[in-house]
N, C-alpha and C positions, 0 to 999 in steps of 0.2 A: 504494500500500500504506500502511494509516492505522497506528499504533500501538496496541496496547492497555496502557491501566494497569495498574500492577501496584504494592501496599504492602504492608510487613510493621514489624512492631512489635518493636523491639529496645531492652532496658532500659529502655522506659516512652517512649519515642520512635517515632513513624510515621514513615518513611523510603518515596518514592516514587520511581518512575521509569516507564518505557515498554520494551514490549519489542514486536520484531516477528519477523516468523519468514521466511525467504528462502529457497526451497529446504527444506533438512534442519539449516538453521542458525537457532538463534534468538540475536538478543541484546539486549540490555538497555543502556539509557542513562539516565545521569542528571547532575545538574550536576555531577560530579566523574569520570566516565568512563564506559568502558564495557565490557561481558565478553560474549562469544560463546560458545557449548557447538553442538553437533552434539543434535539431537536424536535421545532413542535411543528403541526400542519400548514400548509400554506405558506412557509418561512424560507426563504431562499438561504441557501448553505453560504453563502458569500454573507449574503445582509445580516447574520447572526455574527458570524466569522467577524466582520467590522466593526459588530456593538461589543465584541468579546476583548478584541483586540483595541478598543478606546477605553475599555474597563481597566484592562493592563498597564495603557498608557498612565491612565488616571491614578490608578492605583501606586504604578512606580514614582510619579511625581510631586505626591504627597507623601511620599518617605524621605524620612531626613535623609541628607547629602548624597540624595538623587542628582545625576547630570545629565539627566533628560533634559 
């Protein structure tokens, strides 16, 4: 099972990782960690992939001496 890219653009910054999908599970990695979600109906694997990985972002950037 290969990964697909996934980027979104936060503050003027591209932020990238990989997500892959196992079952009903997809989750997303990147150099700072990583977040799983179940995926549900109607949800495009990218558009979760996106909300997953700004979760990440969000989350590494409100950790002290973060250099995001």
């Amino acid at each position: 099972m290969s990964g697909h890219a996934v980027h979104i653009k936060l503050d003027g910054r591209t932020y990238s990782g990989t997500y892959k999908v196992d079952r009903k599970i997809l989750t997303v990695t990147t150099s700072y960690g990583k977040k799983s979600a179940e995926i549900g109906h109607r949800v495009a694997h990218e558009t979760l992939a996106h909300q997953l990985l700004q979760e990440l972002v969000q989350e590494e950037k409100s950790r002290k001496g973060s250099t995001l």
